[in-house]
C-alpha positions in Angstrom: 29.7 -39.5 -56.6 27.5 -38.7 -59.4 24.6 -41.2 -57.6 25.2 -39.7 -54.5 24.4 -36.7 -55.5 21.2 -37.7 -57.4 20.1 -39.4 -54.8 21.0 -36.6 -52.2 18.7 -33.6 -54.2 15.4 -35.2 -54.8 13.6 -32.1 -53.6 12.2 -29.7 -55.9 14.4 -25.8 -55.5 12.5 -23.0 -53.6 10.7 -20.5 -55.4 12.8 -17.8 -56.9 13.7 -14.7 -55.0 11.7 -11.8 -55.8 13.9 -9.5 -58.7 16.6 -7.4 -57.5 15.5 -3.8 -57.7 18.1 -3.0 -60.6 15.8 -5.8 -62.5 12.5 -4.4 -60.9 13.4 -0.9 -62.3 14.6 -2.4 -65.7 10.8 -3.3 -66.2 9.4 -0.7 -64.7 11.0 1.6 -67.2 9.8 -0.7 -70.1 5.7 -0.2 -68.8 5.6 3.9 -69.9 2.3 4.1 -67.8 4.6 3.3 -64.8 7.8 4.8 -66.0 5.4 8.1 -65.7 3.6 7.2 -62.1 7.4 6.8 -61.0 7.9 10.2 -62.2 5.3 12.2 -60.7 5.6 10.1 -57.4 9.0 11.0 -57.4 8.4 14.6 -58.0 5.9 14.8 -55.3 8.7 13.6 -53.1 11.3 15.8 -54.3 8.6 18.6 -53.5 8.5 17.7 -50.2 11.9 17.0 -49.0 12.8 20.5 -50.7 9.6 22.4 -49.5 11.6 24.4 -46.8 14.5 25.4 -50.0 11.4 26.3 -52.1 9.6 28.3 -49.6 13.0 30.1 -48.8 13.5 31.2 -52.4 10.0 32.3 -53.5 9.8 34.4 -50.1 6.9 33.3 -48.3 5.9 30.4 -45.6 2.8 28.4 -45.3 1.7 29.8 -41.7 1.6 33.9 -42.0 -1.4 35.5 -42.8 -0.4 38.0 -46.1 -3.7 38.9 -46.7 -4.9 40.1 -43.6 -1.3 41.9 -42.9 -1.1 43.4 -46.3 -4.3 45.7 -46.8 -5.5 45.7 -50.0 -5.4 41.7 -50.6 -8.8 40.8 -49.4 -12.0 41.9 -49.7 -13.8 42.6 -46.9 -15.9 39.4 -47.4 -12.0 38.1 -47.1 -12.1 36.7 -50.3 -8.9 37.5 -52.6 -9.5 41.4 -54.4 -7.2 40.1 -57.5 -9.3 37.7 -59.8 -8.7 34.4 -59.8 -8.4 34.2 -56.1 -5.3 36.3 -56.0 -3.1 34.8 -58.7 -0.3 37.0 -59.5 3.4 37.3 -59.6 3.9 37.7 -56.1 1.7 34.7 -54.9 1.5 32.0 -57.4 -1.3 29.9 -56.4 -3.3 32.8 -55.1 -4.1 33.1 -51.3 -6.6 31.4 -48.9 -9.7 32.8 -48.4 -10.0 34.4 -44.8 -6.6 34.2 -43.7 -5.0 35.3 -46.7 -2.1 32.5 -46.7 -0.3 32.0 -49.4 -2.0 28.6 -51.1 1.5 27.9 -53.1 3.6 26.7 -49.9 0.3 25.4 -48.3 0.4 23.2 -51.1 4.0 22.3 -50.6 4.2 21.7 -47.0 0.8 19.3 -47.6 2.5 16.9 -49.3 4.7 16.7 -46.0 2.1 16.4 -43.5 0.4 13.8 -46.3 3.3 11.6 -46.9 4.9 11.7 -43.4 1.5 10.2 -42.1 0.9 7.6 -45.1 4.5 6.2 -45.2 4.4 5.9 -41.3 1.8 3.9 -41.1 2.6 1.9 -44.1 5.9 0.7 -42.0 3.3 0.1 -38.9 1.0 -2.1 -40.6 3.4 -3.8 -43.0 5.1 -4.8 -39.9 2.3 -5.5 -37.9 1.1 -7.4 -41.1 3.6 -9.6 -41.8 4.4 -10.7 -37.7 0.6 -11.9 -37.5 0.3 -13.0 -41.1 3.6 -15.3 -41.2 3.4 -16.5 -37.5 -0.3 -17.4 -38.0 0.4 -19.1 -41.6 3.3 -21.2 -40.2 2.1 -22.2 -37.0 -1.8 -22.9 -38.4 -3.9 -25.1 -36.1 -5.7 -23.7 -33.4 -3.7 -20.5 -33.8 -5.1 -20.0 -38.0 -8.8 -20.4 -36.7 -8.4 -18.1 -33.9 -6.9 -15.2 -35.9 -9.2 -15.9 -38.6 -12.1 -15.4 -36.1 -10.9 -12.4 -35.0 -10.0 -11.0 -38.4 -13.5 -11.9 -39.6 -14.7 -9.5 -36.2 -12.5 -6.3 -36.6 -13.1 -6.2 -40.8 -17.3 -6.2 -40.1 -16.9 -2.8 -38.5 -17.3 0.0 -40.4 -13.8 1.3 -40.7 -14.5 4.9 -41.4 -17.1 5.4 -38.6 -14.4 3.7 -36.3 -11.8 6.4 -37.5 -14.2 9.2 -37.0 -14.8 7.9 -33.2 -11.1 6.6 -32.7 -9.5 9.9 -33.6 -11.1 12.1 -30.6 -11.5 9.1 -28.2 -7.3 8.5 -28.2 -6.5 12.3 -28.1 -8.6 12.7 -25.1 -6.5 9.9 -23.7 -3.2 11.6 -24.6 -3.6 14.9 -24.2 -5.6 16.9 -21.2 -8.6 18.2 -22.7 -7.3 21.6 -20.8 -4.1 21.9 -23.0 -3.1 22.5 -26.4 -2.2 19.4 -28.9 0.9 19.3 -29.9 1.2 18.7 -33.5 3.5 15.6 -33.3 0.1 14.3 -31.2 -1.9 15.1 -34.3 0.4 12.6 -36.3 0.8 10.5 -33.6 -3.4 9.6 -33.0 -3.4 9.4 -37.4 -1.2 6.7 -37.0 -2.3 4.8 -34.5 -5.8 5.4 -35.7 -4.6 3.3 -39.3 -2.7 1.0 -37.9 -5.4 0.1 -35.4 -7.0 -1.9 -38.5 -5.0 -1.6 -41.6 -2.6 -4.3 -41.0 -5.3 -6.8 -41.5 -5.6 -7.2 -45.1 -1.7 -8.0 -45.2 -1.9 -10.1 -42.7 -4.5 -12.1 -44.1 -2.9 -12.3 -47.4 0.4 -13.5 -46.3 -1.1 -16.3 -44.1 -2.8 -18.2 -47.2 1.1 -17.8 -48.6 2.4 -18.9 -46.0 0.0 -21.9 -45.3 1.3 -22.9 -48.9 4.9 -22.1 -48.5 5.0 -24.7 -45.4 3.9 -27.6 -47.7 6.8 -26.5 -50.3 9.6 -29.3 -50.5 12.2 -26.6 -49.7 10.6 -26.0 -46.4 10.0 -30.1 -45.6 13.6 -30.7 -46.4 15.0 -27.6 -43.9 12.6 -28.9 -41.3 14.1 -32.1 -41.6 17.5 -31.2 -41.1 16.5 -29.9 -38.2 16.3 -25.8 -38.6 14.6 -24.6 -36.1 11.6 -21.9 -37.0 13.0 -18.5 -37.0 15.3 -19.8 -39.5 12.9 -21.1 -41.8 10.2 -18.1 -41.0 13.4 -16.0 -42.0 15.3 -18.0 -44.2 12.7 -19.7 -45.9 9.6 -17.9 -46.1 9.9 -14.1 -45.6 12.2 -14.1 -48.7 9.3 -15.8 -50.6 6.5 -13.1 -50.0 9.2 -9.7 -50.3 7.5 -9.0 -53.8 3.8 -9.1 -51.9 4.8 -6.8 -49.0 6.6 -4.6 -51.7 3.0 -4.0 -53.8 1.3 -3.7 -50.4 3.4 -1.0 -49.1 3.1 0.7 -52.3 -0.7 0.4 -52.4 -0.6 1.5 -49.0 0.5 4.7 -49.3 -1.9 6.2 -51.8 -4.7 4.7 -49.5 -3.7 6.5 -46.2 -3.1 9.8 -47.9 -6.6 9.6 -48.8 -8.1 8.9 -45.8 -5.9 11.5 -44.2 -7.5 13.9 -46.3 -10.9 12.5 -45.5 -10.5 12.7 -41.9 -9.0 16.3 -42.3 -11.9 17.3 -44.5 -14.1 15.7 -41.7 -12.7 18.1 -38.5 -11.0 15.3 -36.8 -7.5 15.3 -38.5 -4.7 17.4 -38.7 -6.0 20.9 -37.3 -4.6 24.4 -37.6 -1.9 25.6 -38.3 -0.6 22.5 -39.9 -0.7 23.0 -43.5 -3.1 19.9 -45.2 -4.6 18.9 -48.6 -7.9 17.9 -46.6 -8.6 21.2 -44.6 -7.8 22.9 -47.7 -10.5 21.2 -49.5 -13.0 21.4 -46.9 -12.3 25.0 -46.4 -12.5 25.3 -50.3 -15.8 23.8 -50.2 -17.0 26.8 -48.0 -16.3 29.5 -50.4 -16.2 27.1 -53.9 -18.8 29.4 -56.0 -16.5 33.0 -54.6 -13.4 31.2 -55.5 -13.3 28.2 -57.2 -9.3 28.3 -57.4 -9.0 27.3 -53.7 -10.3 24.1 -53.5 -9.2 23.1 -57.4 -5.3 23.1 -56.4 -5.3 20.9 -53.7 -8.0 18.6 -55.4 -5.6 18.3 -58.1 -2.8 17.8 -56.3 -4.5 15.4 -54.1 -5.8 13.9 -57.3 -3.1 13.2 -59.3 -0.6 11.8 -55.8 -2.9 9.1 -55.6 -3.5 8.3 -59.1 0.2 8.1 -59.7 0.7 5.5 -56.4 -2.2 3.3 -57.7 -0.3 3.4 -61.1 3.0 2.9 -59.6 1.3 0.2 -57.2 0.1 -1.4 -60.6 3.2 -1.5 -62.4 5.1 -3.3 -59.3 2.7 -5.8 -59.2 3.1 -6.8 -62.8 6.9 -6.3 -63.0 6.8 -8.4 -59.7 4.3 -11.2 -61.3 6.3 -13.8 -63.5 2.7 -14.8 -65.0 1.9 -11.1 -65.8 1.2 -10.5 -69.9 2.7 -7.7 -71.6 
């Protein structure tokens, strides 16, 4: 028996799973830079799951106009009368230039809008990324140089001049020039705009995995006895790049939020009334030397949401990464 199985187990074991995530937040905890980008990133969602409870208890909602109801609050430049741009103990943050809203649950219900767009079309491209990417890396052959072609194509375009002229192009297609947009459109045309080209990097990544996964003895011997290819894409392979899609869903994020609030900041995002990081910057702008407050909270905010993803997106990687020093 004992030569039987020697002789039966020549080939060399698969690559080890990626880390349960009980391990992956074991490591994560012991990297304080992370430990902290968890923190905030986990603050900033708690913010926004528990922006309507928030809102509720302070007293005041993100859409009605306090300063132009309330005489007294504005100037009649309709900048805030109290200094500071109407910081106080009734409006915490101040209020919004113009419309007098209160910038405190703008801010809150901004992180909604911000991560409702980023994380939906973080799922869109991951998937997207990883049906071209593993398909293409498996099957190679003509199939590899005709997706590399046309990756090589749709990555020479300039990406943010393609969002600028995407954005208007597909809600003229959805929605009759003649009629209001919906807000769930607003979303909608976001997403499709980012997934139209940020699966492509994944996808690109995972096929040079995958196109060295096939060669793998653990993949030679399942072919052999006779599996047939969803169960080695699935059985075999996708287990193998989990820890890549993990850091690319998490780098993701950070990088649509931005670009949300670029677009925003640009005219051709979210619009009014939806409460957004990027309007409220570019409305900031406008009035920056009257009141410098405006802009600074949703800068911040915006700032420090992305740093603590890049950071978190960091961390993963290296708690992920066998090879990574500490």
């Amino acid at each position: 028996m004992a030569v039987v199985e020697q002789v039966a187990a020549p080939d060399a074991p698969a690559p080890p799973p990626a880390p349960a995530p009980t391990s992956l937040l074991r490591r994560l905890r012991r990297d304080r830079t992370g430990a902290v980008a968890l923190g905030v990133v986990l603050l900033f969602l708690l913010l926004a799951l528990a922006a309507p409870l928030i809102a509720a208890l302070y007293g005041k909602n993100p859409t009605e106009h306090y300063g132009q109801n309330t005489p007294g609050l504005l100037s009649d430049g309709g900048l805030p009368t109290a200094p500071n741009g109407g910081i106080s103990g009734e409006f915490w943050f101040g209020l919004e230039p113009g419309l007098g809203r209160d910038v405190f649950t703008q801010l809150l219900y901004g992180i909604r809008t911000s991560l409702l767009i980023a994380f939906a079309s973080a799922a869109v491209t991951t998937t997207l990324g990883v049906l071209a990417g593993v398909a293409v890396g498996y099957l190679g052959g003509i199939t590899d140089r005709v997706f590399g072609f046309l990756s090589n194509v749709l990555l020479a375009f300039p990406t943010l001049l393609l969002l600028l002229a995407l954005s208007p192009v597909i809600q003229s297609r959805l929605v009759d020039p003649a009629a209001a947009e919906p807000e769930w459109m607003q979303f909608l045309v976001l997403i499709l705009v980012f997934s139209a080209f940020g699966w492509i990097p994944l996808a690109l990544s995972l096929r040079a995995t995958v196109r060295s996964l096939r060669e793998r003895d653990f993949v030679q011997s399942a072919r052999a006895l006779g599996a047939s290819r969803f169960h080695i894409v699935f059985r075999e392979l996708l287990p193998n790049v989990r820890a890549q899609l993990l850091v690319h869903a998490t780098m993701a994020v950070p990088t649509f939020v931005a670009s949300e609030a670029v677009l925003s900041f640009l005219g051709v995002g979210i619009t009014e009334p939806v409460p957004d990081w990027g309007r409220m910057i570019a409305r900031g702008s406008e009035v920056f030397q009257a009141d410098p407050t405006y802009m600074v909270f949703p800068g911040v905010a915006l700032l420090l949401f992305v740093l603590a993803f890049n950071l978190l997106g960091d961390a993963v990687r290296d708690a992920l990464d066998p090879r990574a020093g500490r």
